[in-house]
N, C-alpha and C positions, 0 to 999 in steps of 0.2 A: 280594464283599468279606467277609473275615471278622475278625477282631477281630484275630489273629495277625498282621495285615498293621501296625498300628497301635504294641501293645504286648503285651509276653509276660510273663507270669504266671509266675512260678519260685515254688508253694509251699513246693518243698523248703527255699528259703532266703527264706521270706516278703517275697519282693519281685518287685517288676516292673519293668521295662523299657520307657520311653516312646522307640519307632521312630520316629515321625513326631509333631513337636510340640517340647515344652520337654525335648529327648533327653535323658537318664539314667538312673540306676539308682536309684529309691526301695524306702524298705521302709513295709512296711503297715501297722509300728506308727506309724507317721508321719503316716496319712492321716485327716482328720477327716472330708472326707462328700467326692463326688462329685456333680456334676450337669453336664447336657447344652447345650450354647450353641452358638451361630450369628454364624459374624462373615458381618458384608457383604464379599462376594469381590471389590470393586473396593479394598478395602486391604488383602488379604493381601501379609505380605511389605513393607510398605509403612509399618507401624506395629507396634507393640508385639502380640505375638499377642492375638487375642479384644480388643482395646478399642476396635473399632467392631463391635458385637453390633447383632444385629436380631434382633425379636421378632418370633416365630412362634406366630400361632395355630394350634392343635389342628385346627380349624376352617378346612375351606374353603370357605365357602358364599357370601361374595359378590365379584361379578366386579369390583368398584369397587377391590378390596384389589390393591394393586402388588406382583406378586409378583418379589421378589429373586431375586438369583445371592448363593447363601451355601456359606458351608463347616461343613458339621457339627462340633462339636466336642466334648471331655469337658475343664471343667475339675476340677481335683482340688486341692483344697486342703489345706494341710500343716497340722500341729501348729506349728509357727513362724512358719502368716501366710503365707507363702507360697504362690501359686497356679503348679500345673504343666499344661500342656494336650496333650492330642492333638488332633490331627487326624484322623478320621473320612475324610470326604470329598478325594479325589484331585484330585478338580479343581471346581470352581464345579457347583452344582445348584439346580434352580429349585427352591424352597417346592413341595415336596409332590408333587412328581412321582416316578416312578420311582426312580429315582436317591436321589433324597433320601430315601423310604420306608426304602428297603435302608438306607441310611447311619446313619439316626435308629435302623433294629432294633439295629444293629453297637451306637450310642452305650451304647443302654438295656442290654445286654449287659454292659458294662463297668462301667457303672454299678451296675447289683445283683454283679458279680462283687466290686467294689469293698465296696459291702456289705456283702457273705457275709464277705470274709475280714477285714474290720473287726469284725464280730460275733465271729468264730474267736479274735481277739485276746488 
């Protein structure tokens, strides 16, 4: 998986391209911060993106915690209030398995790319 799969980055014309998620064309003087969330994969598609989120601990150390089917996500929040999302995750992934690792490095990727060209501003 690489972030390219998601959303593309055009700094020549300080904007980017959400592929998979809330699709359009944003520009970066637009964006106030960036962070990483997780919807429960039994309502994607099903409800409004990202508004049945499940909390993920950092932390996998005890076997009592039920671990989900989630979908990785970035949302991105506008100057106007409004929230835009990717999609990370192609299909449902348990909490912290494989799959989910990879997904969560791709999120945090975008997330400080989000950053860098917010500071560039």
């Amino acid at each position: 998986m690489s972030v390219e799969n998601s959303i593309l980055f055009d700094d020549e014309n300080k904007a980017f391209s959400i592929c998979d998620g809330s699709i359009g064309i944003y520009r970066y003087e637009d964006v106030v911060k960036g962070q990483i969330v997780y919807e429960h994969a039994k309502y994607k598609g099903k409800s409004p993106m990202f508004s049945h989120r499940v909390l993920v601990s950092t932390l996998n150390t005890s076997i009592f915690v039920e671990m989900k089917k989630v979908y990785v996500g970035v949302e991105i929040t506008l100057l106007n209030g409004e929230r835009v999302y990717v999609y990370i995750s192609k299909g449902p992934v348990i909490q912290h398995n494989y799959q989910f690792k990879e997904d969560y490095k791709v999120a945090k990727q975008i997330v400080e790319k989000m950053d860098k060209r917010k500071k560039e501003e």
